[in-house]
MARPAFI-996499 format. One record per residue: residue number from 1; residue in three letters; x, y, z of N, C-alpha, C in turn. Coordinates in nm, 2 decimals, padded with zeros to 4 digits, always signed. Example, Ala and Ser with C-alpha at 12.3 -4.5 7.8 and 13.67 -1.06 7.14 Angstrom:
   n res    n_x    n_y    n_z   ca_x   ca_y   ca_z    c_x    c_y    c_z
   1 Ala +01.32 -00.57 +00.78 +01.23 -00.45 +00.78 +01.32 -00.33 +00.78
   2 Ser +01.28 -00.22 +00.71 +01.37 -00.11 +00.71 +01.29 +00.00 +00.79
This chain:
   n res    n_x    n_y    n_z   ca_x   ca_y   ca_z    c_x    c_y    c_z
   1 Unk +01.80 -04.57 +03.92 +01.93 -04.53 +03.89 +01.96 -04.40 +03.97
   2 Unk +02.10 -04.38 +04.02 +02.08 -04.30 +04.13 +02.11 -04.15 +04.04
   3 Unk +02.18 -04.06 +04.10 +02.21 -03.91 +04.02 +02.35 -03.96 +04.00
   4 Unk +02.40 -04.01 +04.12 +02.57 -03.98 +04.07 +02.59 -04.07 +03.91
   5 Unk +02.54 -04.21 +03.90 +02.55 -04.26 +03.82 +02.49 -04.23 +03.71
   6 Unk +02.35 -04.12 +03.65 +02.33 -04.02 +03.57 +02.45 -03.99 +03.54
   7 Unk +02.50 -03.87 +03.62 +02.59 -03.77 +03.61 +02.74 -03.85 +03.52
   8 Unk +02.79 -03.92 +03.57 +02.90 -04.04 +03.50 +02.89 -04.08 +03.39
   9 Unk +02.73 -04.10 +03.36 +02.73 -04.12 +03.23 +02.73 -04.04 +03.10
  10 Unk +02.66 -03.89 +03.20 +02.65 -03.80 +03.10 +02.81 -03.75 +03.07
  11 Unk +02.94 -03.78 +03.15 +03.05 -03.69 +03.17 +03.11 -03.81 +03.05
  12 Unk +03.08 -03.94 +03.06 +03.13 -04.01 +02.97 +03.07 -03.97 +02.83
  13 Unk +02.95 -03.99 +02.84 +02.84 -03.93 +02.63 +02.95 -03.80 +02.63
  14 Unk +02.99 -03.73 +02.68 +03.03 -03.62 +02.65 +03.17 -03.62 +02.60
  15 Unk +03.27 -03.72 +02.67 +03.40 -03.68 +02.63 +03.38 -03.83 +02.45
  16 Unk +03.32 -03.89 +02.50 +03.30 -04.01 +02.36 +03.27 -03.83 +02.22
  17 Unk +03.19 -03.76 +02.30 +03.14 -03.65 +02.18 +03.27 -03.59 +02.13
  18 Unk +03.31 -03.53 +02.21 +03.44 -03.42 +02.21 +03.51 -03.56 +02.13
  19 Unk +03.56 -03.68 +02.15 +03.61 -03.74 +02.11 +03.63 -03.76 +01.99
  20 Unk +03.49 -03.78 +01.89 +03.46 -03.84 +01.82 +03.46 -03.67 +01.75
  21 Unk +03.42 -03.55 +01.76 +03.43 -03.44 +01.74 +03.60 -03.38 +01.66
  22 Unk +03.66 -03.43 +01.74 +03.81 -03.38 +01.76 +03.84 -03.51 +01.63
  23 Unk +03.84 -03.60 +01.61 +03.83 -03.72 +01.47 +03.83 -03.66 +01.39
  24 Unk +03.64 -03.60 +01.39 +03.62 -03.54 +01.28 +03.66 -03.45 +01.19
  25 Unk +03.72 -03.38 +01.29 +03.75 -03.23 +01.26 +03.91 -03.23 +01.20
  26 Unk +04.02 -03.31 +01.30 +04.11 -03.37 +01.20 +04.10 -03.42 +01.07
  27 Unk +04.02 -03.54 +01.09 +04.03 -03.55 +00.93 +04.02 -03.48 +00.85
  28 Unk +03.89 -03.36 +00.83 +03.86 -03.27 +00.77 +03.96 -03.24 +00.71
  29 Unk +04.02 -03.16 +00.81 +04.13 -03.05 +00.78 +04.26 -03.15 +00.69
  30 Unk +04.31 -03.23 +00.76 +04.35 -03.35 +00.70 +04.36 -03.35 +00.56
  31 Unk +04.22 -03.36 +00.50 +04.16 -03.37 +00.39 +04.13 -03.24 +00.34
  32 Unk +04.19 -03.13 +00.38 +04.18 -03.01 +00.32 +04.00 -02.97 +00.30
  33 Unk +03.92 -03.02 +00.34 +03.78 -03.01 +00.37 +03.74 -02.95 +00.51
  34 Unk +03.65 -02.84 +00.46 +03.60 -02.78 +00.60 +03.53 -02.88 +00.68
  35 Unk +03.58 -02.83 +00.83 +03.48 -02.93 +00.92 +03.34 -02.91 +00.97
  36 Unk +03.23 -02.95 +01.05 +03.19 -02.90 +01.04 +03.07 -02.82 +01.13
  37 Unk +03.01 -02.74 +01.14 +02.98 -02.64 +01.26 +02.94 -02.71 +01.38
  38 Unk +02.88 -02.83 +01.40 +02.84 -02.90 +01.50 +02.98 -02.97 +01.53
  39 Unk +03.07 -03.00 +01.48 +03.20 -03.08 +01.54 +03.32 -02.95 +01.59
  40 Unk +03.32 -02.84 +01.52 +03.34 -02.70 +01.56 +03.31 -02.62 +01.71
  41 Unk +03.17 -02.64 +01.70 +03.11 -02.64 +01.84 +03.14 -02.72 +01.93
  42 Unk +03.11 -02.83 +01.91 +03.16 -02.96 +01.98 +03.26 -02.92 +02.08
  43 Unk +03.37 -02.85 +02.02 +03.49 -02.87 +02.07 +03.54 -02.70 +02.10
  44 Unk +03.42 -02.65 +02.10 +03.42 -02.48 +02.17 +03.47 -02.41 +02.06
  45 Unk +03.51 -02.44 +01.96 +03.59 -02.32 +01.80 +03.49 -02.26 +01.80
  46 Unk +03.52 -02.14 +01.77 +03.38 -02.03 +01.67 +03.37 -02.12 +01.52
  47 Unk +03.36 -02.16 +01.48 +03.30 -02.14 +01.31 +03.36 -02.04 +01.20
  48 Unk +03.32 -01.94 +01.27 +03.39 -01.76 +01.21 +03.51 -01.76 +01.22
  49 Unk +03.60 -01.77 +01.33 +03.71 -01.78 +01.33 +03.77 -01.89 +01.26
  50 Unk +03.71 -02.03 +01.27 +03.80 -02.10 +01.20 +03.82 -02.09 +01.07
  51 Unk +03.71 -01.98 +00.99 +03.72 -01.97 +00.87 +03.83 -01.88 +00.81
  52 Unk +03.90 -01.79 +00.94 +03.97 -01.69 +00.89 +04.14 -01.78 +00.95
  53 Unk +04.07 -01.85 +00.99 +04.27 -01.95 +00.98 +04.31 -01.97 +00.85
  54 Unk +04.41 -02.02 +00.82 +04.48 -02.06 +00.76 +04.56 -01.95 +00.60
């Protein structure tokens, strides 16, 4: 398997993450439920700060 097609794959695992991240984290909130620090991170939020929104 070559690098470029490594690389493609990892850019793709990554936005499916962010993807799947950004779901979660709507719903959450959605559902008036904290989201949570790995789906937070996920998507570059501090944690700390999201706690002081709303």
């Amino acid at each position: 398997m070559s690098v470029q097609s490594k690389s493609r794959r990892g850019i793709i695992s990554r936005a499916f993450a962010v993807m799947g991240a950004a779901i979660s984290v709507s719903a959450a909130v959605e559902n008036h439920r904290r989201p949570s620090h790995r789906d937070l991170n996920t998507l570059g939020i501090d944690p700390k700060a999201f706690d002081r929104l709303g």
